[in-house]
Biopython code that builds the backbone (N, CA, C, O; Angstrom):
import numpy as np
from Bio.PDB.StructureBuilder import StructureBuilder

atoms = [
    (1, "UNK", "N", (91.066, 92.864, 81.013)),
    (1, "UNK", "CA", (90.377, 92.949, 82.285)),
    (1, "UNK", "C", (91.387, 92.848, 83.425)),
    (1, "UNK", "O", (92.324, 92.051, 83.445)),
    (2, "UNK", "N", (91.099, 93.730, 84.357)),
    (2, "UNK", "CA", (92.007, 93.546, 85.320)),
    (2, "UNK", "C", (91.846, 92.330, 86.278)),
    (2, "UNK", "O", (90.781, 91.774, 86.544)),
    (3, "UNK", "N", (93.118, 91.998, 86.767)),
    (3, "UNK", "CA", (93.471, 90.802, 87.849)),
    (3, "UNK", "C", (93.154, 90.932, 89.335)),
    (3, "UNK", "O", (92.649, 92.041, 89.508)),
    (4, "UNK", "N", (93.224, 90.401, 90.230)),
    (4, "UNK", "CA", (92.966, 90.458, 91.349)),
    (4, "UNK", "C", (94.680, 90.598, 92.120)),
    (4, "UNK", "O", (95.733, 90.058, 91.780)),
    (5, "UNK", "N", (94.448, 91.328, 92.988)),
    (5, "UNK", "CA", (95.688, 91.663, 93.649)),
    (5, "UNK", "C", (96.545, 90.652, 94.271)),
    (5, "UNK", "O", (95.924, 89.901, 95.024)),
    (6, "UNK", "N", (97.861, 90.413, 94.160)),
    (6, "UNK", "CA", (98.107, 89.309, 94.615)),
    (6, "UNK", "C", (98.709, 89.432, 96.176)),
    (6, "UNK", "O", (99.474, 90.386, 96.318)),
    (7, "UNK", "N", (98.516, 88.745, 97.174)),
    (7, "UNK", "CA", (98.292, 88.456, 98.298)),
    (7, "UNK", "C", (99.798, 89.094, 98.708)),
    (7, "UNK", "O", (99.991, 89.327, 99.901)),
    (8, "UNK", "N", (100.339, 89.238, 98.217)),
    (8, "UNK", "CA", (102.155, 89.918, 98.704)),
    (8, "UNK", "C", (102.206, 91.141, 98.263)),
    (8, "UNK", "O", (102.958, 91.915, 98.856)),
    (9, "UNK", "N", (101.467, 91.600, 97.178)),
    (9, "UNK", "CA", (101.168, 92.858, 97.151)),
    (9, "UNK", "C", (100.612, 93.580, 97.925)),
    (9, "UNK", "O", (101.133, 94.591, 98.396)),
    (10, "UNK", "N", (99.133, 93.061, 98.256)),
    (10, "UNK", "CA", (98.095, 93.631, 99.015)),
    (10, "UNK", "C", (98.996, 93.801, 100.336)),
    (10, "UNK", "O", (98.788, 94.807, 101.014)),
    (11, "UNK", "N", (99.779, 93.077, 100.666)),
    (11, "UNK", "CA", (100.352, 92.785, 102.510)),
    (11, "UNK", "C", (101.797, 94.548, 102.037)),
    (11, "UNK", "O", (102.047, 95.646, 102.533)),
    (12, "UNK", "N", (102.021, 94.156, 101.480)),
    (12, "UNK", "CA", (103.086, 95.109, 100.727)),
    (12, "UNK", "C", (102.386, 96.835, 100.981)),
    (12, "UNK", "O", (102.748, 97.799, 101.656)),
    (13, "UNK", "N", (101.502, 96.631, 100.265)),
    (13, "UNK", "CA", (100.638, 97.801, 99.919)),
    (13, "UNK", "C", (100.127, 98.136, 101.543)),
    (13, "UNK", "O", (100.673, 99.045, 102.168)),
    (14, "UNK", "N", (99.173, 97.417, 102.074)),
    (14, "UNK", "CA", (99.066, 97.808, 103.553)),
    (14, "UNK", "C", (99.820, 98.255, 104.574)),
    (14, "UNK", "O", (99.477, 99.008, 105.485)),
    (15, "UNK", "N", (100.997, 97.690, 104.352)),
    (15, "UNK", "CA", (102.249, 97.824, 105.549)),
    (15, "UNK", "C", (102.487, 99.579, 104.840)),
    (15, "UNK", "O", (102.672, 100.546, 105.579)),
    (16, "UNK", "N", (102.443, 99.661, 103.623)),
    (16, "UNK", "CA", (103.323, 100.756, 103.683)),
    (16, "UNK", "C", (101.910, 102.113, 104.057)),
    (16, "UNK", "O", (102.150, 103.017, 104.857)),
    (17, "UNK", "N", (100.944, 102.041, 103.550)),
    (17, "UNK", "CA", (99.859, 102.451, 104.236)),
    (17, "UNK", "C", (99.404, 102.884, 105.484)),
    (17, "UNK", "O", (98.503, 103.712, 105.620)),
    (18, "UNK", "N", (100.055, 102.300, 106.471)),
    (18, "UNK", "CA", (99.979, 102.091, 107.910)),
    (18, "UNK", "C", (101.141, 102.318, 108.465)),
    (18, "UNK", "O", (101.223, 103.292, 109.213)),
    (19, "UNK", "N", (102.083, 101.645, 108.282)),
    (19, "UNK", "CA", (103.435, 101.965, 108.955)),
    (19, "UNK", "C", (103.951, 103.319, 108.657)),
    (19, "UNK", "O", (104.018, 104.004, 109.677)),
    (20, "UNK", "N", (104.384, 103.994, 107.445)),
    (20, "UNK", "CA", (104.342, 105.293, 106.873)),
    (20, "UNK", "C", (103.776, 106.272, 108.246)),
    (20, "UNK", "O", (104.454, 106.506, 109.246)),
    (21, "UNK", "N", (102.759, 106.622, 108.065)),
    (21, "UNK", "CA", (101.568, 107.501, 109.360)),
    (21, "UNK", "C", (101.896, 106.798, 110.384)),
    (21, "UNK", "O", (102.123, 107.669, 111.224)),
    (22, "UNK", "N", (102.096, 105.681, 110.938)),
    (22, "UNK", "CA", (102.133, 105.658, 112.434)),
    (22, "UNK", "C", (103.873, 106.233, 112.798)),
    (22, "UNK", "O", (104.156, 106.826, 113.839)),
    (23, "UNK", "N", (105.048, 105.848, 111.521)),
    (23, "UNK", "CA", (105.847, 106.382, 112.166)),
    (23, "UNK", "C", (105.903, 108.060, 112.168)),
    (23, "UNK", "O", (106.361, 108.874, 112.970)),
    (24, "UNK", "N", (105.462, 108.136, 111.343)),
    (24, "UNK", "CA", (105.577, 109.760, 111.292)),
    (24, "UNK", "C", (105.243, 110.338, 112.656)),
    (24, "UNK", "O", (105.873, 111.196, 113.274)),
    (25, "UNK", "N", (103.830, 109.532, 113.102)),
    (25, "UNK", "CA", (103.007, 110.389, 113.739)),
    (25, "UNK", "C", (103.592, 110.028, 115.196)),
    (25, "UNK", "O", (103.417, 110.862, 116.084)),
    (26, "UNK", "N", (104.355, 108.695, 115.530)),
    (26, "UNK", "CA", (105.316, 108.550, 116.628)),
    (26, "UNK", "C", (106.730, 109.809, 116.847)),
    (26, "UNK", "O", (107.187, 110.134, 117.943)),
    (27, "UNK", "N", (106.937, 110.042, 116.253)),
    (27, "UNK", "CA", (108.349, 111.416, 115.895)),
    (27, "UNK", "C", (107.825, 112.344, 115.648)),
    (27, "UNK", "O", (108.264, 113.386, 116.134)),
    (28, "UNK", "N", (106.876, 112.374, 114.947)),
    (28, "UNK", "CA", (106.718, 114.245, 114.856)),
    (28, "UNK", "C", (105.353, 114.701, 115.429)),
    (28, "UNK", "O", (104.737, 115.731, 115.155)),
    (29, "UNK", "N", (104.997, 113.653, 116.333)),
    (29, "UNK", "CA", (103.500, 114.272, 116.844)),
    (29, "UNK", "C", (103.610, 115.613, 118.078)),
    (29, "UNK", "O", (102.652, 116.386, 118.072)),
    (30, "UNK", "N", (104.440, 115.814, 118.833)),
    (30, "UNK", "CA", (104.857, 117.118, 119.662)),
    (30, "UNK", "C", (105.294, 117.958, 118.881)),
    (30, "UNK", "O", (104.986, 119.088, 119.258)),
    (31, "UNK", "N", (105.976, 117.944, 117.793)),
    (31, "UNK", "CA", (106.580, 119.417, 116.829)),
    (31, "UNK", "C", (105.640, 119.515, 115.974)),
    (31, "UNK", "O", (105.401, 120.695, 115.717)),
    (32, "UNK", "N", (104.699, 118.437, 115.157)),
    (32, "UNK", "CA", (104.211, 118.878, 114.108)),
    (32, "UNK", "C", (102.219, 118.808, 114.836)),
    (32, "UNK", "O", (101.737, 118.224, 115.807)),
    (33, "UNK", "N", (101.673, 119.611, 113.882)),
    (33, "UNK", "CA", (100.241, 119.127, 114.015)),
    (33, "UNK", "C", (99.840, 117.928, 113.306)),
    (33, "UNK", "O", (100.543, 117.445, 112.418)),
    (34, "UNK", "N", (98.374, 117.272, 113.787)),
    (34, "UNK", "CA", (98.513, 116.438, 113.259)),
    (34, "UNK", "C", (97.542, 116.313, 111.822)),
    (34, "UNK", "O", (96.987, 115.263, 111.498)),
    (35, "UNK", "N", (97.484, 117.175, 111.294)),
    (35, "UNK", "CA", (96.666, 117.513, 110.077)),
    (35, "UNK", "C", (98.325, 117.225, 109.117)),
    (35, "UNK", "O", (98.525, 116.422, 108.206)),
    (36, "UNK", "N", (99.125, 118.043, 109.642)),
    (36, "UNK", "CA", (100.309, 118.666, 108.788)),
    (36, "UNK", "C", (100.741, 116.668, 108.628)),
    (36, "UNK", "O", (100.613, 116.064, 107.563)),
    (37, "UNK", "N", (101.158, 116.106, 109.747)),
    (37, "UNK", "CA", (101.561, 114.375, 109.742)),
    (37, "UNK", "C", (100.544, 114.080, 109.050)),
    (37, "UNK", "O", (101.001, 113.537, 108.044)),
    (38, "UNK", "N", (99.106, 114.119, 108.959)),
    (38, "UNK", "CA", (98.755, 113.044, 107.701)),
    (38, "UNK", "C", (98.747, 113.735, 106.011)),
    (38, "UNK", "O", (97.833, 113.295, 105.312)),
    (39, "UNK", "N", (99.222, 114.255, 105.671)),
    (39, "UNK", "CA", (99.366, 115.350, 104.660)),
    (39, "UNK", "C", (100.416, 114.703, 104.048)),
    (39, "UNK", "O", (100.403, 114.195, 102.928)),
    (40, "UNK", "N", (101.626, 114.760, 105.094)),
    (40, "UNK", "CA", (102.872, 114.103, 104.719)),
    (40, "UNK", "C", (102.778, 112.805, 104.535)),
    (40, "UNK", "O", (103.284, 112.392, 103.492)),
    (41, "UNK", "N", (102.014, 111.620, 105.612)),
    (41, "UNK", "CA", (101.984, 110.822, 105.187)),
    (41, "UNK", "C", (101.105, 110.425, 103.565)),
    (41, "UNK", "O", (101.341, 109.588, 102.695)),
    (42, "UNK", "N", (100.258, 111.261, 103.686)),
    (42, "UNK", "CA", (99.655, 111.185, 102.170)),
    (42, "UNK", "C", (100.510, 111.418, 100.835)),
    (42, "UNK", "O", (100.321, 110.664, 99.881)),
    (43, "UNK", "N", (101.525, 112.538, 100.751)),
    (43, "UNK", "CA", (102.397, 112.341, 99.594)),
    (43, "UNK", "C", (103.208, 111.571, 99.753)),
    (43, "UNK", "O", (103.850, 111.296, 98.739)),
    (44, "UNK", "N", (103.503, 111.022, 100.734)),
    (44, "UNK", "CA", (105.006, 109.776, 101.012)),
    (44, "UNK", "C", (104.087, 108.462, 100.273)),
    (44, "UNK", "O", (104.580, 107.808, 99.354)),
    (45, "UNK", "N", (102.864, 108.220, 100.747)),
    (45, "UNK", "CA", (102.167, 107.081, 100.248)),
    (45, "UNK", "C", (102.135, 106.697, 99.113)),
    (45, "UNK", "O", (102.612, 105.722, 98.531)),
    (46, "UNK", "N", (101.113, 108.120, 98.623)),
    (46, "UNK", "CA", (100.687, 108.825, 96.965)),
    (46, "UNK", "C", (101.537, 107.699, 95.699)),
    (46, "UNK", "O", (101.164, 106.707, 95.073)),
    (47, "UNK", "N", (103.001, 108.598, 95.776)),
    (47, "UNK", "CA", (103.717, 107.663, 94.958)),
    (47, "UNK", "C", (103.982, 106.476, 94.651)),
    (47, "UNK", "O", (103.974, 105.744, 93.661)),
    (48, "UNK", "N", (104.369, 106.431, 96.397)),
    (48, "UNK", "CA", (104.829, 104.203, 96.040)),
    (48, "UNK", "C", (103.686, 103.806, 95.938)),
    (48, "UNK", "O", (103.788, 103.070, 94.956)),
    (49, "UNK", "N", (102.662, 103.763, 96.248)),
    (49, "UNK", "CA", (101.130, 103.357, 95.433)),
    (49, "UNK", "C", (100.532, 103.177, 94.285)),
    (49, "UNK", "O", (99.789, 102.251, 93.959)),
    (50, "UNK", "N", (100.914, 104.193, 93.608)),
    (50, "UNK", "CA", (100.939, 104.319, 91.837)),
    (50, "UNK", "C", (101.584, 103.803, 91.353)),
    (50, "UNK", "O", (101.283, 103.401, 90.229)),
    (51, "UNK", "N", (102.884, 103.502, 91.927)),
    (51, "UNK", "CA", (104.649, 102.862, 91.503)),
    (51, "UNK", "C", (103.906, 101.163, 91.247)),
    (51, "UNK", "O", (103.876, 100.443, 90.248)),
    (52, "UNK", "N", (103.264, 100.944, 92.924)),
    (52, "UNK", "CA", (103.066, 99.664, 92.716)),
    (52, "UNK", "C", (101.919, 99.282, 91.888)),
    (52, "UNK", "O", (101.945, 98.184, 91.334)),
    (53, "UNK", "N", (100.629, 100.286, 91.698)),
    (53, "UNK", "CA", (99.270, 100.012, 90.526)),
    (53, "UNK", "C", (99.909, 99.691, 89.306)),
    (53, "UNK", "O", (99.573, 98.708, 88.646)),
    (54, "UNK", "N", (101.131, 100.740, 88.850)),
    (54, "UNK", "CA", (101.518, 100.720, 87.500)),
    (54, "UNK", "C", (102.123, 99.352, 87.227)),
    (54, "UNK", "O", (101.764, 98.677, 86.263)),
    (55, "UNK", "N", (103.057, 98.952, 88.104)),
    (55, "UNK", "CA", (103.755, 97.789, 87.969)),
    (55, "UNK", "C", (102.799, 96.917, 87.659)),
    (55, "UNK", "O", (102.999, 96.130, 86.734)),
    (56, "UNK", "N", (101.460, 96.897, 88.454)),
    (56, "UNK", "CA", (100.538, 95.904, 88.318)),
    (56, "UNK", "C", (99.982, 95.521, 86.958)),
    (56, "UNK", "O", (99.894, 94.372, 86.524)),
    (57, "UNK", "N", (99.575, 96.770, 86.273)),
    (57, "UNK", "CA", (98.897, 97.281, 85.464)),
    (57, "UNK", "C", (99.933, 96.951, 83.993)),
    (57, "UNK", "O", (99.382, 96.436, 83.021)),
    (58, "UNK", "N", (101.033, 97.199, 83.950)),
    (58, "UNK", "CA", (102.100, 96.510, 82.863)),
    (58, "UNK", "C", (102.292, 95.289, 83.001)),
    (58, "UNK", "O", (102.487, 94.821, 81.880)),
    (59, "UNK", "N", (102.351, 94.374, 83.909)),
    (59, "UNK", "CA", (102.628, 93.183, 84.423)),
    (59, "UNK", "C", (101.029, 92.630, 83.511)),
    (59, "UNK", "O", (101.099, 91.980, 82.468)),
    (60, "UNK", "N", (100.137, 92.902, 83.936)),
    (60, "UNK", "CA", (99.112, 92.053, 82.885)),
    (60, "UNK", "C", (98.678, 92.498, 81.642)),
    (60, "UNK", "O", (98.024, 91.795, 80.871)),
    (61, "UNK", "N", (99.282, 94.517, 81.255)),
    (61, "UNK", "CA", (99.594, 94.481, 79.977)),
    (61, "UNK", "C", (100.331, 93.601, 79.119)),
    (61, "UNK", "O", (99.842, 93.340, 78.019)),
    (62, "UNK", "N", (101.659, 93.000, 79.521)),
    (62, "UNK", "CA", (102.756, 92.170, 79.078)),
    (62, "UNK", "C", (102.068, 90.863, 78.506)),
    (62, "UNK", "O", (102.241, 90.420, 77.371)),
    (63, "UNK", "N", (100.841, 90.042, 79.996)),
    (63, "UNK", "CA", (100.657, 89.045, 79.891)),
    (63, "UNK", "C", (100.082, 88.605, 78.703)),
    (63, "UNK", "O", (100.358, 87.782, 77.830)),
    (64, "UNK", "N", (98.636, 89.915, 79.087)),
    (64, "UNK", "CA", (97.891, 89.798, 77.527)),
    (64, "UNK", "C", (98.651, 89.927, 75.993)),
    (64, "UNK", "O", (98.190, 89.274, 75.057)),
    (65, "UNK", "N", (99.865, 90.827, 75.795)),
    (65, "UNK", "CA", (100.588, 90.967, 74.462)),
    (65, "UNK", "C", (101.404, 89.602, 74.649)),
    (65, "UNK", "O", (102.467, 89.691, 74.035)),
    (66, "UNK", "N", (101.328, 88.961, 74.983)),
    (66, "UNK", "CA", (102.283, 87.754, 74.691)),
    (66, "UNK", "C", (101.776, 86.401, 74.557)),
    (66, "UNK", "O", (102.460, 85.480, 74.110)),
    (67, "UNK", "N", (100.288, 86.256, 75.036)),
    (67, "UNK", "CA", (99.577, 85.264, 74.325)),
    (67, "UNK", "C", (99.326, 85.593, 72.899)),
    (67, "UNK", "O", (98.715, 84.801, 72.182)),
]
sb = StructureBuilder()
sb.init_structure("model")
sb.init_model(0)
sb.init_chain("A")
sb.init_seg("    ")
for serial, (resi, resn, name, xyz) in enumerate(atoms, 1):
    if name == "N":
        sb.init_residue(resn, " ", resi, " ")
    sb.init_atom(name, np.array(xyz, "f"), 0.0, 1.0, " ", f" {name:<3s}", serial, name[0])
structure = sb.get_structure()
């Protein structure tokens, strides 16, 4: 069963969520549209998101194989 997120993650996970799109959209909002900035911010996110689920997700695979 899965765990509950731990509180440095979740802060982890948000910052990059938010900060990601606002900088983008601070620098490239006059050259780019802004459909095209959240697009980008969506595959920049995409990954380190999964990076960090998976980590999550082995981290209490491990726990359970070792009791």
């Amino acid at each position: 069963m899965r765990t509950k997120m731990s509180p440095r993650r979740a802060l982890i996970t948000s910052a990059i969520m938010s900060v990601v799109p606002t900088i983008l959209f601070v620098f490239a909002s006059q050259r780019l549209p802004f459909y095209l900035v959240l697009i980008t911010s969506i595959l920049i996110n995409w990954p380190i998101i999964r990076w960090l689920d998976d980590r999550q997700w082995y981290r209490e695979w491990m726990r359970v194989e070792t009791k």
